[in-house]
Biopython code that builds the backbone (N, CA, C, O; Angstrom):
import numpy as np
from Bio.PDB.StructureBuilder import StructureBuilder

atoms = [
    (1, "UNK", "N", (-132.569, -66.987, 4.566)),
    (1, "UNK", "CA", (-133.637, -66.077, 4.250)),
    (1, "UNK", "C", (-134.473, -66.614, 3.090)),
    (1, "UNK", "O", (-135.701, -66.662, 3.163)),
    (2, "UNK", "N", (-133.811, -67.004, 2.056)),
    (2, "UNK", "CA", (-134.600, -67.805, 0.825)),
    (2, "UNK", "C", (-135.262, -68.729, 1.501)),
    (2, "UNK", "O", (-136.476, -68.528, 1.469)),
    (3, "UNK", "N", (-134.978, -69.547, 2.027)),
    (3, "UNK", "CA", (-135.690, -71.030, 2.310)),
    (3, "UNK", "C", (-137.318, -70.131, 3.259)),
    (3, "UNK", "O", (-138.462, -70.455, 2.940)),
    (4, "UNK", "N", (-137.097, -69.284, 4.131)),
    (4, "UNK", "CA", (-138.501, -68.664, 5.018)),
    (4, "UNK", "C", (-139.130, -68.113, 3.377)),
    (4, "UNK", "O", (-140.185, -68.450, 2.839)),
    (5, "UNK", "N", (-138.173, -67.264, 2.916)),
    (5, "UNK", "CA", (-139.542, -66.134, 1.601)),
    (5, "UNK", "C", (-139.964, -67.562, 0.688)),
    (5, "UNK", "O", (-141.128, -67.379, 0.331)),
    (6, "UNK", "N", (-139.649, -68.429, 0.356)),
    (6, "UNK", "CA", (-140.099, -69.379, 0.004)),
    (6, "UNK", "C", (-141.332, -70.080, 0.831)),
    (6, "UNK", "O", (-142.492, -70.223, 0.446)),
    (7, "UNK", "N", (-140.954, -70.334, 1.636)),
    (7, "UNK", "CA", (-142.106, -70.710, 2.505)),
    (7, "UNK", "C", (-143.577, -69.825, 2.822)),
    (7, "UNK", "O", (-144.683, -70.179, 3.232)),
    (8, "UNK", "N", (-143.181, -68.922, 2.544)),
    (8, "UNK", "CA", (-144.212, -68.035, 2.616)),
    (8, "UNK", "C", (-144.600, -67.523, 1.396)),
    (8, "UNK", "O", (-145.225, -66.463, 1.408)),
    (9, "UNK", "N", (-144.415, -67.933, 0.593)),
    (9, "UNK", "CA", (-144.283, -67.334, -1.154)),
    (9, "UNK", "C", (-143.635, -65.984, -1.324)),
    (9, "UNK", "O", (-144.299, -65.166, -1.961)),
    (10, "UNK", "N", (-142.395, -65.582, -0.847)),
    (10, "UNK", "CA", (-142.249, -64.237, -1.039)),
    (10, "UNK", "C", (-141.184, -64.481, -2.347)),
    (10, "UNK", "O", (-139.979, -64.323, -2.152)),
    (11, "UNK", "N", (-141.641, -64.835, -3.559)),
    (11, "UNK", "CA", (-140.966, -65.571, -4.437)),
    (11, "UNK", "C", (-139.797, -64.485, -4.977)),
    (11, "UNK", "O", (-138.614, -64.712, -5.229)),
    (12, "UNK", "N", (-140.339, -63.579, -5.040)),
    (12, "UNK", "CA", (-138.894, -62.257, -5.962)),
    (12, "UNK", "C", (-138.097, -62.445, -4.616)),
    (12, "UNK", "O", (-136.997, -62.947, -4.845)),
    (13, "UNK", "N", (-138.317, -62.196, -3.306)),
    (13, "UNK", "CA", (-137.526, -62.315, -2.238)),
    (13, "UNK", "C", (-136.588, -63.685, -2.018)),
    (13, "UNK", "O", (-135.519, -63.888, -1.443)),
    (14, "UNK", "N", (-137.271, -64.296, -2.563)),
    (14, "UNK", "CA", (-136.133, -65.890, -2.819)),
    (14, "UNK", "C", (-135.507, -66.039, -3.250)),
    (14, "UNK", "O", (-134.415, -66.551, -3.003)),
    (15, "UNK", "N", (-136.475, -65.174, -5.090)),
    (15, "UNK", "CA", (-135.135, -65.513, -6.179)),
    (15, "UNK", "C", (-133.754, -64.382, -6.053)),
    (15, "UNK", "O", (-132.749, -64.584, -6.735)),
    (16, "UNK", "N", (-133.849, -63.239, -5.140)),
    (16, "UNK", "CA", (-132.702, -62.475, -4.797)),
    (16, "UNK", "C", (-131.983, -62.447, -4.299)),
    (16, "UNK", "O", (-130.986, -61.730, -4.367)),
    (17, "UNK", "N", (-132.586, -64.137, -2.852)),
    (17, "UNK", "CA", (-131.214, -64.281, -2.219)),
    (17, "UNK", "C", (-130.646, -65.519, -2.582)),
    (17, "UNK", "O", (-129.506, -65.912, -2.335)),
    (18, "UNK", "N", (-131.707, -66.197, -3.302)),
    (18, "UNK", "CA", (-130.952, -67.389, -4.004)),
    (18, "UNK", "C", (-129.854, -66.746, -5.208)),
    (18, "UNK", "O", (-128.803, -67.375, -5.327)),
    (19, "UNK", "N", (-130.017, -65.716, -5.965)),
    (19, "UNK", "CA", (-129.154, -65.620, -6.923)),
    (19, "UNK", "C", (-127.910, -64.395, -6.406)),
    (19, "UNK", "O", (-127.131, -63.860, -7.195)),
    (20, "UNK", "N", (-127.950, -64.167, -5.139)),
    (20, "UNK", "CA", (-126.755, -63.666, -4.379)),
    (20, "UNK", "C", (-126.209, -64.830, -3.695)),
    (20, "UNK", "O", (-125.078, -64.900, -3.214)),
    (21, "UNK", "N", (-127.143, -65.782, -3.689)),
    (21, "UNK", "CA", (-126.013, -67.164, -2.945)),
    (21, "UNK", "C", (-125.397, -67.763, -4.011)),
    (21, "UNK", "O", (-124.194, -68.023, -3.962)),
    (22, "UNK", "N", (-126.095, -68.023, -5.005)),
    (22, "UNK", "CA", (-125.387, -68.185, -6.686)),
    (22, "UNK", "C", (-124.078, -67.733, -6.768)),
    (22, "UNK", "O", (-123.052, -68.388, -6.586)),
    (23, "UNK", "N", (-124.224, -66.269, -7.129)),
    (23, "UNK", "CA", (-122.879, -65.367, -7.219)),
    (23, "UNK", "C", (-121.866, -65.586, -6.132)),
    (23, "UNK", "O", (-120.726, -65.612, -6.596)),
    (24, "UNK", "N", (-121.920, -65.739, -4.925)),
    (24, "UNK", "CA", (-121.144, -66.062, -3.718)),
    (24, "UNK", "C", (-120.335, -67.185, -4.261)),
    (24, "UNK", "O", (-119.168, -67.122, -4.649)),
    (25, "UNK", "N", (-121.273, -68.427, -4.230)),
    (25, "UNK", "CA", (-120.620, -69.764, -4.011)),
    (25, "UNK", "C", (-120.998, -70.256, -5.219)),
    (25, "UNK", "O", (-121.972, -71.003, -5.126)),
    (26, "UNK", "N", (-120.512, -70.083, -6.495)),
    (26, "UNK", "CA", (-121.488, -70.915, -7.815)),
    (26, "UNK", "C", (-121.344, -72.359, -7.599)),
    (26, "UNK", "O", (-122.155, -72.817, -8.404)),
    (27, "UNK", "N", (-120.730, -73.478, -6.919)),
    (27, "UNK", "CA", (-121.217, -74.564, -6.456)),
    (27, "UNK", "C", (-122.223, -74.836, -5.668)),
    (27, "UNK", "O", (-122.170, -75.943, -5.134)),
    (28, "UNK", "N", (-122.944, -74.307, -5.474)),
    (28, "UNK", "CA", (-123.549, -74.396, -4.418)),
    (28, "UNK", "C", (-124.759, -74.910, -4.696)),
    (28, "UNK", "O", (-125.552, -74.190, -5.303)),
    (29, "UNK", "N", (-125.122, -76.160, -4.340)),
    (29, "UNK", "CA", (-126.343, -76.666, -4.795)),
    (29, "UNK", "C", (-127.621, -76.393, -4.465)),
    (29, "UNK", "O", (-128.602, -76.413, -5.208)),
    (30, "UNK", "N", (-127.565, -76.132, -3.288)),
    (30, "UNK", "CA", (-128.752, -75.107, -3.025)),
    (30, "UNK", "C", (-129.412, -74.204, -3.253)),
    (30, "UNK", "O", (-130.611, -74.153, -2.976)),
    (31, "UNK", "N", (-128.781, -73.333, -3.791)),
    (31, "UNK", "CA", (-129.108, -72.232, -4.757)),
    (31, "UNK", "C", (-129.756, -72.437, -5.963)),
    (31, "UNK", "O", (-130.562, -71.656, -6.470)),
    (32, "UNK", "N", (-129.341, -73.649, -6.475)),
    (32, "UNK", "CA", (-129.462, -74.264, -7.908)),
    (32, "UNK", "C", (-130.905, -75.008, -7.762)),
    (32, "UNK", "O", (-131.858, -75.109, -8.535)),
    (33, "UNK", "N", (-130.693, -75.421, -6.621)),
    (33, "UNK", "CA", (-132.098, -76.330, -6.354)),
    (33, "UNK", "C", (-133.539, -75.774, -6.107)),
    (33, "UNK", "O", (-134.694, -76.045, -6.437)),
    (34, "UNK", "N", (-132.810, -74.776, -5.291)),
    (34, "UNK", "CA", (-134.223, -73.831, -4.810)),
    (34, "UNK", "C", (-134.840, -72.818, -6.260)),
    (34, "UNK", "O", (-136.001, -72.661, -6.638)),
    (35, "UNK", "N", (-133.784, -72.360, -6.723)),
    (35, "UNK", "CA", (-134.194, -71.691, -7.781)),
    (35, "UNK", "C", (-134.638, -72.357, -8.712)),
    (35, "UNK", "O", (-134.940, -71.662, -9.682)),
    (36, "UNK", "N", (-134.791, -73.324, -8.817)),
    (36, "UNK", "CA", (-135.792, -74.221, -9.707)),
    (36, "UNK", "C", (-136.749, -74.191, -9.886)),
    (36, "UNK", "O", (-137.489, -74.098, -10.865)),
    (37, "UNK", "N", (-136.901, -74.365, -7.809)),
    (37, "UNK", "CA", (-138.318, -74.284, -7.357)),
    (37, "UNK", "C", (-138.886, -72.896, -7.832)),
    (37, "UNK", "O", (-139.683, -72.982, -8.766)),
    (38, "UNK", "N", (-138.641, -71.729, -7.394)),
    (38, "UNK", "CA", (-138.907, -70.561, -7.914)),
    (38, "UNK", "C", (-139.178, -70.280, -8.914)),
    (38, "UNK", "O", (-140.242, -69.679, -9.062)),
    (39, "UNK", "N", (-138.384, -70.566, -10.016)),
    (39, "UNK", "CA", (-138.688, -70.878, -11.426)),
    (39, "UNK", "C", (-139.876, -70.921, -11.867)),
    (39, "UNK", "O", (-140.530, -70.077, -12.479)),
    (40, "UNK", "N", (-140.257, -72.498, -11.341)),
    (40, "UNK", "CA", (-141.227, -72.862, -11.687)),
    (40, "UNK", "C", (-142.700, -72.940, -11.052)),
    (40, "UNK", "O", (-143.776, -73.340, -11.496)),
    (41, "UNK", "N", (-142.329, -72.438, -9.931)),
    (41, "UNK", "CA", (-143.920, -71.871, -9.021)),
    (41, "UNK", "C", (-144.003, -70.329, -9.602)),
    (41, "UNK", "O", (-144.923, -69.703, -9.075)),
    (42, "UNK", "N", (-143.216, -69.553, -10.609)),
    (42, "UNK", "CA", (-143.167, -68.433, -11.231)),
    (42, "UNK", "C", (-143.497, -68.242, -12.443)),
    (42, "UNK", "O", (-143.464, -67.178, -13.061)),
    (43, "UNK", "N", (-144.025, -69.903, -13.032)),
    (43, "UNK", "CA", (-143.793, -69.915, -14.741)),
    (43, "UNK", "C", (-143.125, -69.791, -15.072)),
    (43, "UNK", "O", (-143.043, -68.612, -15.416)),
    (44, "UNK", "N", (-142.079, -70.480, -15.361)),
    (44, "UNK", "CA", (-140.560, -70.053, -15.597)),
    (44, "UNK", "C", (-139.994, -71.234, -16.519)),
    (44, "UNK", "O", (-138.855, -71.115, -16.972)),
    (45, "UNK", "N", (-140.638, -72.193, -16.764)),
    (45, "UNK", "CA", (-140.625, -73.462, -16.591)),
    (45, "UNK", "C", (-138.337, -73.421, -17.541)),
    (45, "UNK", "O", (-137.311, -73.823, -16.993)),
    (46, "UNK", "N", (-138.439, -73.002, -18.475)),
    (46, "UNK", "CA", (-137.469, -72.956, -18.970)),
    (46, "UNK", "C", (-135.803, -72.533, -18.289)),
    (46, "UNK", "O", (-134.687, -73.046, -18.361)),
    (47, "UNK", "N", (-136.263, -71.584, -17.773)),
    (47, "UNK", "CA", (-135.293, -71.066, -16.201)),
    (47, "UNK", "C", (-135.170, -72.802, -15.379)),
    (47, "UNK", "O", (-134.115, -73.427, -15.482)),
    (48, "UNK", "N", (-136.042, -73.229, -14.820)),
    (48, "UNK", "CA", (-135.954, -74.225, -13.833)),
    (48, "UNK", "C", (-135.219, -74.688, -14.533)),
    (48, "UNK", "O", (-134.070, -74.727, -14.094)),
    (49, "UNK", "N", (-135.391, -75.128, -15.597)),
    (49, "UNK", "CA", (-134.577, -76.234, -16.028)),
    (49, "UNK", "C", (-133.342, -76.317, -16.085)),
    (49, "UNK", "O", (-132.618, -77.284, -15.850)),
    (50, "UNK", "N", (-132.993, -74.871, -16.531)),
    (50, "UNK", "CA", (-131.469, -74.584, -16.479)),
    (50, "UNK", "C", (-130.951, -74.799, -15.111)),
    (50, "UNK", "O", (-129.895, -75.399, -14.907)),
    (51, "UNK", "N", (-131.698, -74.307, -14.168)),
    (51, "UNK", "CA", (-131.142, -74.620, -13.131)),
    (51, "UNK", "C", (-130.498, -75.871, -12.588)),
    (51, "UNK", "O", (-129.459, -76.212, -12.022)),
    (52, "UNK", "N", (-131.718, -76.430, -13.073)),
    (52, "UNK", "CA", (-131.691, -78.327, -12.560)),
    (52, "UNK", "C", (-130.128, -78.628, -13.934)),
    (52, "UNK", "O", (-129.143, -79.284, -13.594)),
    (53, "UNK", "N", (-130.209, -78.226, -14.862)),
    (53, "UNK", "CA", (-129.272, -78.578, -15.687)),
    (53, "UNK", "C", (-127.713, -78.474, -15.391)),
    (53, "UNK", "O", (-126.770, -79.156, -15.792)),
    (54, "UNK", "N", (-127.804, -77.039, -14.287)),
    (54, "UNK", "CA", (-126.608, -76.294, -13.862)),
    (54, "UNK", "C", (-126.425, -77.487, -12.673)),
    (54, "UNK", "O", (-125.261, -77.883, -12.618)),
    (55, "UNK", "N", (-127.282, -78.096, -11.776)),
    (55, "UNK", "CA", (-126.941, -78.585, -10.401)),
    (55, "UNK", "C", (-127.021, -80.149, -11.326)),
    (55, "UNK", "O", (-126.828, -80.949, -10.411)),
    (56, "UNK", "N", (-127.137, -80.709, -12.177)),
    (56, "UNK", "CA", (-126.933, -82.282, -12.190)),
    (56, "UNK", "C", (-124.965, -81.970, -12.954)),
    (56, "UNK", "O", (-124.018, -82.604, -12.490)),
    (57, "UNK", "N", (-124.796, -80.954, -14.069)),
    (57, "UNK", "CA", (-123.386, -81.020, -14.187)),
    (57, "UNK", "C", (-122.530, -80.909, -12.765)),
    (57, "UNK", "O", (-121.453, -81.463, -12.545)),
    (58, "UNK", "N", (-123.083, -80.275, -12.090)),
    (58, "UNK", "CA", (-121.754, -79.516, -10.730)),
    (58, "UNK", "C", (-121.606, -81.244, -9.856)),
    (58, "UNK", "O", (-120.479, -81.653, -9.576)),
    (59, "UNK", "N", (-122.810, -82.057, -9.529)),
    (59, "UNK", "CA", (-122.969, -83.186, -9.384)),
    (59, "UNK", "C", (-122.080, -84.122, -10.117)),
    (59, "UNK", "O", (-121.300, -84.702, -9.362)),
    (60, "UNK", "N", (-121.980, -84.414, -11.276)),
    (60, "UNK", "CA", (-121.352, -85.197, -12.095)),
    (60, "UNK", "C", (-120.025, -84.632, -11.832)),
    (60, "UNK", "O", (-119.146, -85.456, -11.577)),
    (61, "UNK", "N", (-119.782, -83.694, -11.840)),
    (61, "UNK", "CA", (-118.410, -82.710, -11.843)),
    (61, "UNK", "C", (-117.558, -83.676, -10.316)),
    (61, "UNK", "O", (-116.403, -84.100, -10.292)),
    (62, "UNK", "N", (-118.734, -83.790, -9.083)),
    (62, "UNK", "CA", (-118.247, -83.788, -8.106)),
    (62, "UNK", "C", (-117.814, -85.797, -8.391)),
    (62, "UNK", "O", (-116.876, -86.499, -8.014)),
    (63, "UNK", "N", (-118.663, -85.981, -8.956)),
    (63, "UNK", "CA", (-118.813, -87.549, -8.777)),
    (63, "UNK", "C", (-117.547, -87.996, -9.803)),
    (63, "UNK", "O", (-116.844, -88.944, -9.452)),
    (64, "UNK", "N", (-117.374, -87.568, -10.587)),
    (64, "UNK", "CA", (-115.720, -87.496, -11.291)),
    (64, "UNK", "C", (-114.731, -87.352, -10.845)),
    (64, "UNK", "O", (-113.815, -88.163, -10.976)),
    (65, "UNK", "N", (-114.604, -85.588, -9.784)),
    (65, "UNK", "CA", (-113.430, -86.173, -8.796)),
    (65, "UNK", "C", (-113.507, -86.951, -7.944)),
    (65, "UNK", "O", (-112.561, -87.097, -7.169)),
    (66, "UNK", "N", (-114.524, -87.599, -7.843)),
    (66, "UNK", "CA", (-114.413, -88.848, -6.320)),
    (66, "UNK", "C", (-113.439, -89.703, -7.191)),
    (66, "UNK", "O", (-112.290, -90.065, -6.934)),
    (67, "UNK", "N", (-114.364, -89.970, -8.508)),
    (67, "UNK", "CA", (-114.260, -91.396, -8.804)),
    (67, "UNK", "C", (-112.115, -91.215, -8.915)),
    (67, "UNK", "O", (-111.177, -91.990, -9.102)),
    (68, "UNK", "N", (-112.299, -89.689, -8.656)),
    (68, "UNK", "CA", (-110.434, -89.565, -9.495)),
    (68, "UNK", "C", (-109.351, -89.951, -8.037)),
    (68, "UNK", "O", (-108.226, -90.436, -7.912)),
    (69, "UNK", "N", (-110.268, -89.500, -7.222)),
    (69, "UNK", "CA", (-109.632, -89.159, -5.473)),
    (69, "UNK", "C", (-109.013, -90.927, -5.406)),
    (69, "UNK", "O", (-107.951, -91.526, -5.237)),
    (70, "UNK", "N", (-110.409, -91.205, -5.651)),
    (70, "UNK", "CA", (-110.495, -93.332, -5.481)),
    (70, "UNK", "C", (-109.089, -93.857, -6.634)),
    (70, "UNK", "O", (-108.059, -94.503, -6.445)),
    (71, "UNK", "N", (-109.416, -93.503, -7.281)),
    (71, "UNK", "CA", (-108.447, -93.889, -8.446)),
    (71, "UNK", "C", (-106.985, -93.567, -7.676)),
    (71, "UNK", "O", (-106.344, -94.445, -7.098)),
    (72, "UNK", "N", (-106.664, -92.489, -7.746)),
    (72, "UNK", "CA", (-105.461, -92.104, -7.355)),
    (72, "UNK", "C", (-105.023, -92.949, -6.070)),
    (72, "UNK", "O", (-103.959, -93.563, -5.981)),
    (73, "UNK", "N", (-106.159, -92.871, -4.946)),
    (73, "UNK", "CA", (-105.831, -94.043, -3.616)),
    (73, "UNK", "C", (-105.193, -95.437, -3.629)),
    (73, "UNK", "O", (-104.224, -95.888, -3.019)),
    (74, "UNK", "N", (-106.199, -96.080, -4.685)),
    (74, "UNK", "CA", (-106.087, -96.950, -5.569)),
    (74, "UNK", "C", (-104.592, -97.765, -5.565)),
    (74, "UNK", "O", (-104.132, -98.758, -5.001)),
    (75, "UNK", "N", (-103.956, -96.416, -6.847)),
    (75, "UNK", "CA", (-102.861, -96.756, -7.523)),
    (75, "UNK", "C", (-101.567, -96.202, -6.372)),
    (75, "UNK", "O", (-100.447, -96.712, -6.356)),
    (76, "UNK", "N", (-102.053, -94.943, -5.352)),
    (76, "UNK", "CA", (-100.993, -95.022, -4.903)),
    (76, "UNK", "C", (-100.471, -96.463, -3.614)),
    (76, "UNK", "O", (-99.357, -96.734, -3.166)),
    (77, "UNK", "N", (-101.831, -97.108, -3.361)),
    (77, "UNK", "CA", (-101.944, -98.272, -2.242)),
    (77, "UNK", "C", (-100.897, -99.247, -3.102)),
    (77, "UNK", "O", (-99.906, -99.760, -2.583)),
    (78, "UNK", "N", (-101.356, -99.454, -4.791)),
    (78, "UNK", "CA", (-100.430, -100.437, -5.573)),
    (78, "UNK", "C", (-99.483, -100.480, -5.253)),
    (78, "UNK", "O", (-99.033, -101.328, -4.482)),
    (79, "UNK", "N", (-98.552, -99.052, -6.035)),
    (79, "UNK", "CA", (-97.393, -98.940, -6.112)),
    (79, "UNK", "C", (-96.519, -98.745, -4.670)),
    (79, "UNK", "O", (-95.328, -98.448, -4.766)),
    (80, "UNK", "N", (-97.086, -98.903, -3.440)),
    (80, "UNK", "CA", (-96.346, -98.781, -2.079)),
    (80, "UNK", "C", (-96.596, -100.431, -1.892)),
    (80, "UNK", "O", (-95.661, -100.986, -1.315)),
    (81, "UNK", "N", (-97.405, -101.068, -2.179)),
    (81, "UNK", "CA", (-97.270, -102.667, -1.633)),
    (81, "UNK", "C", (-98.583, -103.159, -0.861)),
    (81, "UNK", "O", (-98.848, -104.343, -0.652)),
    (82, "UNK", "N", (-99.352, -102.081, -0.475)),
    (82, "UNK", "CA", (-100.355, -102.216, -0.170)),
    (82, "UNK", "C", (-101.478, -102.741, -0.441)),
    (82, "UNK", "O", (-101.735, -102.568, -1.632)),
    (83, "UNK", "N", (-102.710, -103.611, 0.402)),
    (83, "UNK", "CA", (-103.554, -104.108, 0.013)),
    (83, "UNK", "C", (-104.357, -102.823, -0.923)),
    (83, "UNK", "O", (-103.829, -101.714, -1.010)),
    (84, "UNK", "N", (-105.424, -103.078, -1.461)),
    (84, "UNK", "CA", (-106.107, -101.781, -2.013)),
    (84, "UNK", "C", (-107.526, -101.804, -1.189)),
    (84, "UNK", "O", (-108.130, -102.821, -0.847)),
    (85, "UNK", "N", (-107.959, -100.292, -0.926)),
    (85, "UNK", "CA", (-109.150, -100.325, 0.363)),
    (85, "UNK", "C", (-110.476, -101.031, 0.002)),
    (85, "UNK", "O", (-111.380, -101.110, 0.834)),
]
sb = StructureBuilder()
sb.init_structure("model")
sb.init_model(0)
sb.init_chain("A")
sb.init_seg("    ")
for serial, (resi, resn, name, xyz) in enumerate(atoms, 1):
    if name == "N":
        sb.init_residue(resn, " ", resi, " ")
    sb.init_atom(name, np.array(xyz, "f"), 0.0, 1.0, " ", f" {name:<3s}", serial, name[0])
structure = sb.get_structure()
C-alpha cells in the first residue's frame, strides 16, 4: 500500500503504512528506505536522515554476521581437516 500512496503522493498515507511496517518488522529495510523518501519529499530533511541512519546500521549489523557465519565456516572446515571454501 505505501509503495502505490507514494506513487501517487498520498504522503501521510505512506508514512502510516511505512511506520506500521516499522513497528511489525523493525529490520526491515524497506520501511527505512521509503520513509526517507517521505521524509524528505515532506521537508523533513532531519527525519530522512535518521532513517537512512537507522537502515545503513541494520546493514552493517547484517554484514557483521555474515562476516561471523564465514568466520565460523572457516574455522569449523580447519579444525575437521578440511580444505577452507
Amino acid at each position: 500500500m505505501a509503495k502505490l500512496y507514494l506513487k501517487e503522493n498520498r504522503l501521510d498515507g505512506a508514512r502510516e503504512h511505512l511506520a506500521r511496517a516499522r513497528a511489525l518488522d523493525p529490520k526491515d529495510r524497506t520501511a527505512y528506505s521509503q520513509l526517507a523518501v517521505v521524509y524528505r519529499r515532506t521537508g523533513k530533511p532531519e527525519l530522512a536522515s535518521a532513517m537512512l541512519i537507522s537502515l545503513n546500521k541494520l546493514n552493517q549489523e547484517d554484514r557483521q554476521q555474515d562476516h561471523r557465519q564465514r568466520l565460523q565456516v572457516v574455522e569449523e572446515s580447519s579444525s575437521s581437516g578440511e580444505a577452507a571454501p
